[in-house]
C-alpha positions as CSV (number, residue, x, y, z in Angstrom):
1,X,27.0,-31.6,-136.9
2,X,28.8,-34.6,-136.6
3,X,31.4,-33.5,-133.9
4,X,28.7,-32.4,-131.7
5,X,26.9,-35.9,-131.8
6,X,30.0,-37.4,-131.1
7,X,30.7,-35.0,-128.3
8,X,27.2,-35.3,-127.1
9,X,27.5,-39.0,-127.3
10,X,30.7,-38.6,-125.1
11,X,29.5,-36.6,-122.5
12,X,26.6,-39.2,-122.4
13,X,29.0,-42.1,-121.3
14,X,31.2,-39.8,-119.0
15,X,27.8,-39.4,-117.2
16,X,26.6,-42.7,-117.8
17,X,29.9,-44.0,-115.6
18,X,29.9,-41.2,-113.0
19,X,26.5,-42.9,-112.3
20,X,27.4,-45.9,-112.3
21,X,30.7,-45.3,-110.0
22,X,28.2,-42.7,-108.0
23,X,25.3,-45.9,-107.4
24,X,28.2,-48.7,-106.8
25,X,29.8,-46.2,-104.0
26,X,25.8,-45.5,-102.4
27,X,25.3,-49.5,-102.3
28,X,28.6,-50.3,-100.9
29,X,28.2,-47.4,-98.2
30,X,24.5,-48.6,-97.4
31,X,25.4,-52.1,-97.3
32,X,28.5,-51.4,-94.5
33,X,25.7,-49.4,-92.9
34,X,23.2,-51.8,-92.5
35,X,25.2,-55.2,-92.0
36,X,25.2,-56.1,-88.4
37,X,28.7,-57.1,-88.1
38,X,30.2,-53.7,-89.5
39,X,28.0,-52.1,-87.1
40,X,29.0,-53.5,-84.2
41,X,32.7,-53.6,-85.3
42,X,32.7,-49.7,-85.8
43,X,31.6,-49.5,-82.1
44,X,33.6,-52.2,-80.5
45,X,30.9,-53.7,-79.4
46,X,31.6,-57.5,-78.3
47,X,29.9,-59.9,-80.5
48,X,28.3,-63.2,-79.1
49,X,28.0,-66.2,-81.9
50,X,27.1,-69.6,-81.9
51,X,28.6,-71.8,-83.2
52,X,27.6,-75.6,-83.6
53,X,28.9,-78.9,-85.0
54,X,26.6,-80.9,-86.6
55,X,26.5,-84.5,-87.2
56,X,23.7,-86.7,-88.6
57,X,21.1,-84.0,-87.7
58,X,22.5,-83.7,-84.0
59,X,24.6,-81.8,-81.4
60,X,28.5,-83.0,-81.5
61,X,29.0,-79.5,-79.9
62,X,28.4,-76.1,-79.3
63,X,30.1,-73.0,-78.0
64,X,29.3,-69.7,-77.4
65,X,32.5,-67.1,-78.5
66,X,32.5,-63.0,-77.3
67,X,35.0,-61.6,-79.5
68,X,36.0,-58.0,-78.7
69,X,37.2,-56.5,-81.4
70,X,39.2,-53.5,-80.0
71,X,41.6,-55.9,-78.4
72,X,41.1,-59.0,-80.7
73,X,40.4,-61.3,-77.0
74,X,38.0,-63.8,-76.9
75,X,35.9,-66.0,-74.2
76,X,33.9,-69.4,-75.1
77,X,31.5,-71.2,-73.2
78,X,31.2,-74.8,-73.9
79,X,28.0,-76.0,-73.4
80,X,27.7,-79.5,-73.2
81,X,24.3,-81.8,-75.2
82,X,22.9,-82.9,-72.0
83,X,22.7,-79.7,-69.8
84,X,19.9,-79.8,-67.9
85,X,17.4,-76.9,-67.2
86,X,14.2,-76.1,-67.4
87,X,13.2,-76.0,-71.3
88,X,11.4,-72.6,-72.0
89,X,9.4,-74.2,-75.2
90,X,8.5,-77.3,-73.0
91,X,8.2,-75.9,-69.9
92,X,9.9,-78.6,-67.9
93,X,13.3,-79.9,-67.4
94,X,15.4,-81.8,-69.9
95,X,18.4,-82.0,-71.9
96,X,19.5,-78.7,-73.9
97,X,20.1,-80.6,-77.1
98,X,16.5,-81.7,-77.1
99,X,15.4,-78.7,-78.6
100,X,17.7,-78.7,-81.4
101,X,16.4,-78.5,-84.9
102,X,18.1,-79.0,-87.7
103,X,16.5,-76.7,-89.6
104,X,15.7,-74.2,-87.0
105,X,17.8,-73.6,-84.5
106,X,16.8,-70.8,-83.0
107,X,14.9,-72.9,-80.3
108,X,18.4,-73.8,-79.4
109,X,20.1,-70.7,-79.4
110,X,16.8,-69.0,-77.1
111,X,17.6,-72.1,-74.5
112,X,21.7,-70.8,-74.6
113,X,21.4,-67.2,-74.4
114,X,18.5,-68.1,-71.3
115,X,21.2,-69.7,-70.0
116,X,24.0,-67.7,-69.9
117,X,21.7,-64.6,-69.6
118,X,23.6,-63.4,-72.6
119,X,22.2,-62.1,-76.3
120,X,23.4,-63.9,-79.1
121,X,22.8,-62.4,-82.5
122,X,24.6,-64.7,-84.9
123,X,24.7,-68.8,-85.2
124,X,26.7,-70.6,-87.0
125,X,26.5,-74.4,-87.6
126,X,29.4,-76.9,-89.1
127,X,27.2,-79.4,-90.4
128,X,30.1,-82.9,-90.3
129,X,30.7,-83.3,-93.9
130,X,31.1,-79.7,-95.3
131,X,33.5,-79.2,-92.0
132,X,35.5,-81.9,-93.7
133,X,35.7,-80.0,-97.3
134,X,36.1,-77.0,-95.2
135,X,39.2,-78.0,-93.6
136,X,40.5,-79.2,-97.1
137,X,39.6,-75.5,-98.0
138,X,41.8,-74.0,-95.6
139,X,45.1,-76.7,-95.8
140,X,43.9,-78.5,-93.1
141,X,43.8,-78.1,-89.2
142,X,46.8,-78.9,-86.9
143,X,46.5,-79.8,-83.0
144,X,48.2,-81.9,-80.8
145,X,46.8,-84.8,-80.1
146,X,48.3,-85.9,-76.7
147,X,47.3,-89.9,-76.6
148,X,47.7,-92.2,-79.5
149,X,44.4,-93.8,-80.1
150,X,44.1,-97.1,-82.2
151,X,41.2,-98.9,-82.7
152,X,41.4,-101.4,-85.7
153,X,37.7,-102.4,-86.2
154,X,35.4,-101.0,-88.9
155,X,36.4,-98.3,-90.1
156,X,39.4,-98.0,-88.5
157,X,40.0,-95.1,-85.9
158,X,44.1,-94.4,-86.0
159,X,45.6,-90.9,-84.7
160,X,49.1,-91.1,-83.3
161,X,50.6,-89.0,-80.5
162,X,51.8,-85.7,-81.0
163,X,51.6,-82.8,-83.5
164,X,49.5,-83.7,-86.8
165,X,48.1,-82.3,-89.4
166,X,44.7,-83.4,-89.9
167,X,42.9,-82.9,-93.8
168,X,39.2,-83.0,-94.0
169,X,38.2,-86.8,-93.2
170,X,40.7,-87.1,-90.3
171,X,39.2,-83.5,-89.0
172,X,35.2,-85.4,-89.4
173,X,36.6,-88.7,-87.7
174,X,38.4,-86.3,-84.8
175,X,35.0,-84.1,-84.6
176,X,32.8,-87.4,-84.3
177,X,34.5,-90.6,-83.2
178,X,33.2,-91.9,-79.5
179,X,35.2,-95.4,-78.4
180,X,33.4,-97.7,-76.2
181,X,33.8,-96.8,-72.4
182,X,35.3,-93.6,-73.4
183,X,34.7,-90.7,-70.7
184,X,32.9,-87.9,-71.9
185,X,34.9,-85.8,-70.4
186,X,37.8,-87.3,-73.1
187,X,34.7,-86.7,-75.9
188,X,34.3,-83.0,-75.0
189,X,38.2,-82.2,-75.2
190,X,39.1,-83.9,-78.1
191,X,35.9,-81.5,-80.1
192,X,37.6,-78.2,-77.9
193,X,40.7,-79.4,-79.2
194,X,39.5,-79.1,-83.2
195,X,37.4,-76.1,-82.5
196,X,40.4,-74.8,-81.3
197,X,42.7,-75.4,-84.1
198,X,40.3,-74.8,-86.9
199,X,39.9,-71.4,-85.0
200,X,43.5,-70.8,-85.8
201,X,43.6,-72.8,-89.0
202,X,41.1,-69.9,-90.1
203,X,43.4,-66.9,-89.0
204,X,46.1,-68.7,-90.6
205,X,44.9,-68.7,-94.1
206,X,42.6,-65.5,-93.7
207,X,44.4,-64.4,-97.5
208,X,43.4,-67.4,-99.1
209,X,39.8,-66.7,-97.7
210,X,39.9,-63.4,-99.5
211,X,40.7,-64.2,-102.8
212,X,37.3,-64.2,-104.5
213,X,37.5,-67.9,-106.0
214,X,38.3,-69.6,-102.6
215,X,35.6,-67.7,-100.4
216,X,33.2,-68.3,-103.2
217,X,33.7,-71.8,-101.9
218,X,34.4,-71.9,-98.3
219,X,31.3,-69.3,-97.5
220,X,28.5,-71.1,-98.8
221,X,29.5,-74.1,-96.3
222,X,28.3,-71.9,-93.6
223,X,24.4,-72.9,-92.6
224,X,23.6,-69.7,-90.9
225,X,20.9,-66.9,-91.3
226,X,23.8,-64.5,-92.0
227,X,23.9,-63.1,-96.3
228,X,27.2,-63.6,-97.9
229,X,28.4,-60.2,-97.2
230,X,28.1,-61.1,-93.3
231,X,29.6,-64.3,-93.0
232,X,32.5,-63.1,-94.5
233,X,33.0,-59.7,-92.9
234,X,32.7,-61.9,-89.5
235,X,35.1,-64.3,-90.8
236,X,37.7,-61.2,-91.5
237,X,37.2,-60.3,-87.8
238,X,38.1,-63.7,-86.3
239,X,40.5,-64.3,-88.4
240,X,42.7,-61.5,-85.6
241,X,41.7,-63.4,-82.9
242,X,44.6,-63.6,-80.5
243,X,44.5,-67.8,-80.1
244,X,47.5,-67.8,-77.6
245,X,45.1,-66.7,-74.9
246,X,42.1,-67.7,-75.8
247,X,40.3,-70.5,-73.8
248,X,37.4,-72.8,-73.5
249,X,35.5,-72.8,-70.1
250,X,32.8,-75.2,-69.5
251,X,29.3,-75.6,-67.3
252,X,30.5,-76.8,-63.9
253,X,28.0,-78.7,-62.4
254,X,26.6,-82.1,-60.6
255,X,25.1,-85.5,-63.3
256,X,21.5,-86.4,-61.9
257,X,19.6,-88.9,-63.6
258,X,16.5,-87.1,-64.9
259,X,14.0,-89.5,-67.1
260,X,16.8,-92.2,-67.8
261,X,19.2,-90.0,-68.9
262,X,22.0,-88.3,-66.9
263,X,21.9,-84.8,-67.0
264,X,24.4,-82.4,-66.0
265,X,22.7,-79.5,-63.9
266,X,24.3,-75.9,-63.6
267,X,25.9,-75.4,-60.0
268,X,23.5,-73.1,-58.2
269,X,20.5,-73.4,-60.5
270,X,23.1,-71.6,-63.2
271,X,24.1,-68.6,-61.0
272,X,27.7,-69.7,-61.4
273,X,27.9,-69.7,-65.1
274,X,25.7,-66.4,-65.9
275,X,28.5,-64.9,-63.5
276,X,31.6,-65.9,-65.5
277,X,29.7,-64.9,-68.7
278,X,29.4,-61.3,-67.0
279,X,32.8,-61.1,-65.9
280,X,33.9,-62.1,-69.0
281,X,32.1,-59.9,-71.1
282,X,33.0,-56.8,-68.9
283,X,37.0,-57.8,-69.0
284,X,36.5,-58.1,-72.8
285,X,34.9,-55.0,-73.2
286,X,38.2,-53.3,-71.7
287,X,39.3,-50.9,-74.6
288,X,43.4,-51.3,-73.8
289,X,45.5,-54.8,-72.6
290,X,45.7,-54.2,-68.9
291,X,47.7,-56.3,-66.1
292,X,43.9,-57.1,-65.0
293,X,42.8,-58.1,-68.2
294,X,46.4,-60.1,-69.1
295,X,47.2,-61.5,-66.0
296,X,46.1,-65.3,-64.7
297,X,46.3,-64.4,-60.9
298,X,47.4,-67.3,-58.4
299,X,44.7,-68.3,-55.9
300,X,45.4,-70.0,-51.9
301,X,42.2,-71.4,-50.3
302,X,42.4,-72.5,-47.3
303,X,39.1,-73.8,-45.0
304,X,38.5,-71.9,-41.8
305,X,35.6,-74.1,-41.2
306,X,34.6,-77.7,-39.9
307,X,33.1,-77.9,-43.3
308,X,34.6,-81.2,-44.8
309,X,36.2,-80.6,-48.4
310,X,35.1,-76.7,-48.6
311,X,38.1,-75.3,-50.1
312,X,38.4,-77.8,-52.6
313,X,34.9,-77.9,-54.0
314,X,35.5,-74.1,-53.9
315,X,38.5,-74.3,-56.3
316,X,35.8,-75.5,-58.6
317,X,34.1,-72.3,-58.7
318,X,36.9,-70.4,-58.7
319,X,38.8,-72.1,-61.5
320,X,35.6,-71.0,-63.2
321,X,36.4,-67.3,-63.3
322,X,39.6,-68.2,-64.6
323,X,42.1,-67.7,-62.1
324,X,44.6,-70.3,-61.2
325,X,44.1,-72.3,-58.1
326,X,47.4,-73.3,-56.7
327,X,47.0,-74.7,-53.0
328,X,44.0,-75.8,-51.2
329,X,44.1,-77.2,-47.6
330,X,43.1,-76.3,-44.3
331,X,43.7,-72.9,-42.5
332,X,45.4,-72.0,-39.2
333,X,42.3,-72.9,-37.5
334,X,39.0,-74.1,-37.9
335,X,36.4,-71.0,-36.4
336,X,37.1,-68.0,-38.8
337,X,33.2,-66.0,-38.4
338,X,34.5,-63.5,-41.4
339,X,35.9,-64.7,-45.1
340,X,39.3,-62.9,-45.7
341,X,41.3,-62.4,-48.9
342,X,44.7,-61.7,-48.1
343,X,45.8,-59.2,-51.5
344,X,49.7,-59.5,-52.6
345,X,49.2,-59.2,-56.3
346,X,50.6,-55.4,-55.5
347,X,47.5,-54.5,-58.3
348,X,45.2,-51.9,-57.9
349,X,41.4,-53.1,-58.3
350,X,42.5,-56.9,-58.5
351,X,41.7,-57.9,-55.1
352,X,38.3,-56.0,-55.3
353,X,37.8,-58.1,-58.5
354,X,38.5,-61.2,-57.2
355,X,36.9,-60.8,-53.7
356,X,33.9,-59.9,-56.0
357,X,33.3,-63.1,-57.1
358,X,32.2,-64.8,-53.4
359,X,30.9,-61.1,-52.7
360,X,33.8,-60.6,-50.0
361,X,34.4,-57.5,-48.6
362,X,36.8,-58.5,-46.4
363,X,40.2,-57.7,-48.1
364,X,43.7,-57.4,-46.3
365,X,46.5,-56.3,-47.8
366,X,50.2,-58.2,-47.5
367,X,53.0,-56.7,-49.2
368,X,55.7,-59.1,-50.7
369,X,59.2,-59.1,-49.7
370,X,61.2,-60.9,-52.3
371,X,64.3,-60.4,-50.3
372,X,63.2,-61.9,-47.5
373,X,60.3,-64.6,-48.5
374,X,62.0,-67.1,-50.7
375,X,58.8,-69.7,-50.1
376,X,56.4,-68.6,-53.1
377,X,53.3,-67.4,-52.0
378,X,49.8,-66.7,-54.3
379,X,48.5,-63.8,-55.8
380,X,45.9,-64.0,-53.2
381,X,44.8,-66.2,-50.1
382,X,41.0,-66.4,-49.1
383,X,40.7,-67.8,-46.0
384,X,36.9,-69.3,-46.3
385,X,35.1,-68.5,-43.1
386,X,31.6,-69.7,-41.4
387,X,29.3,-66.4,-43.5
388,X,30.8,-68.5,-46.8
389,X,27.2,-70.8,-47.8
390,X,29.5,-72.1,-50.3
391,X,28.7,-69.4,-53.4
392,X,28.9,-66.4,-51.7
393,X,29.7,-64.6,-48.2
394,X,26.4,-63.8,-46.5
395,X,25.4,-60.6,-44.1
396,X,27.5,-58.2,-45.6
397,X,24.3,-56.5,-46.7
């Protein structure tokens, strides 16, 4: 009688833990199910977050990242405090970081993705002082700083030159300091710089962000609408970004002053940037490294027009879509009707991509002949022509 209680009793706890192994296995399965970020990493979908630094319940900066998983590439947006448009919740113009709530920030993040014309499911924001112990978390973020600044008043401001290692309250001073005079420009790529390296810092020391003690730490510095499980499964993912080719493009525009403050207003009421987020999402969403996803192509504008300064202002845009304007000057002559990209990148498609841009669909091609050119000459030369208003080439439909 005994042995069968005891077997009885046995078979009772076998079951109990086939149960319990049974429900953990069900809850895990449903949870990688569920969770956003699993999702859209089993379809290699690209996935759009914002992320924000914080500091004394403010904008220091934001920036949009598209992270294709398939590939481990990555675009970012910058988009500066004081871009101008016309606020959706306010329905007038003003500066984008007007909107921003501490405690709600999807205001914000609606004003971004209206923007950029782009869906952004996730937000994250560094609020200044748990960036610092975050940093600490991680071992600290390196970058190069490339000009010493010293500034001795209170509290002193004192990076020098070169390589450094920053811990957390040099990586809060870095994020936040503005000198007197300083250009904003100077402002906006010294933060690029530390997003930048705590990007990498992050990928660095993705191990120590595993063990259980360490993320139990680092994660809850996250304000963001993501659970636990969430932030860190997105964390895992950037943690393979590929940082050697990653890069940060901004808003071009024009500074208008609008209501005593200058604003900076998107070239071509925004057309400009909502393209470069398309063509960047697209390349991303190539499943293999191509030569037209790898390859920064060499540009040659020249200005077949009386137009004063044409070719240069149109390096701007093109420098946008991340090619790499070389030359700009004047053409052969001044009275091209028709825009015209000459094509020697010897690529199939890359020509049609870049002409693309302007809407050209005037392509010639010019095959290289390394024996006999020994002057280098650009990936391609568009030769801007009087149907160019400046954004696009006109008639062709």
């Amino acid at each position: 009688m005994r042995r069968n209680t005891k077997l009885d009793a046995s078979i009772f706890l076998i079951a109990a833990i086939v149960l319990l192994m049974a429900g953990s296995v069900f809850v895990i399965s449903t949870a990688l199910r569920s969770d956003p970020i699993e999702e859209a990493l089993s379809k290699n979908e690209v996935i759009n977050v914002l992320l924000v630094f914080e500091g004394e319940e403010k904008v220091l900066s934001a920036f949009v990242l598209m992270y294709a998983p398939q590939n481990n590439r990555a675009a970012v947006i910058f988009v500066p405090g004081e871009t101008g448009l016309i606020l959706q919740s306010i329905d007038q113009v003003g500066s984008i970081d007007s909107v921003y709530d501490p405690k709600n920030i999807e205001p914000f993040r609606d004003e971004i993705e209206n923007l950029l014309e782009l869906t952004i499911k996730y937000s994250v924001v560094f609020e200044q002082e748990k960036f610092g112990r975050m940093v600490d978390l991680i071992g600290g973020v390196e970058l190069f700083i490339p000009t010493a600044v010293e500034y001795y008043e209170e509290p002193p401001i004192l990076f020098p030159s070169g390589t450094a290692m920053l811990d957390g309250d040099k990586a809060k001073q870095y994020l936040s300091f503005e000198l007197s005079g300083e250009e904003q420009g100077e402002i906006y790529l010294r933060r690029e710089r530390i997003f930048l390296g705590f990007l990498k810092s992050l990928g660095e020391q993705h191990t120590l962000l595993q063990n259980r003690a360490a993320g139990g730490l680092f994660y809850p510095l996250l304000k963001t609408e993501m659970s636990m499980f969430t932030r860190k499964r997105l964390f895992e993912a950037l943690s393979a970004l590929d940082m050697d080719r990653i890069g940060v493009q901004g808003i071009a525009g024009d500074y208008r002053d609008v209501s005593g403050r200058k604003l900076l207003l998107p070239s071509y009421n925004g057309t400009v940037i909502k393209d470069i987020v398309r063509q960047a999402q697209r390349s991303l969403s190539q499943q293999v490294r191509d030569s037209l996803a790898e390859r920064m192509f060499t540009v040659e504008i020249l200005n077949g027009t009386s137009v004063t300064g044409l070719a240069v202002r149109t390096s701007e845009l093109i420098r946008g879509f991340r090619y790499d304007v070389v030359s700009t000057g004047n053409a052969d002559r001044g009275d091209y009707e028709k825009t015209e990209v000459i094509d020697r990148s010897g690529i199939d498609g890359a020509a049609d991509n870049f002409a693309g841009i302007i809407r050209c669909e005037n392509i010639r091609q010019e095959a290289r002949m390394p024996d006999i050119d020994l002057e280098y000459k650009a990936d391609f030369t568009l030769i801007l022509g009087k149907d160019f208003n400046g954004r696009i080439v006109t008639g062709n439909r």
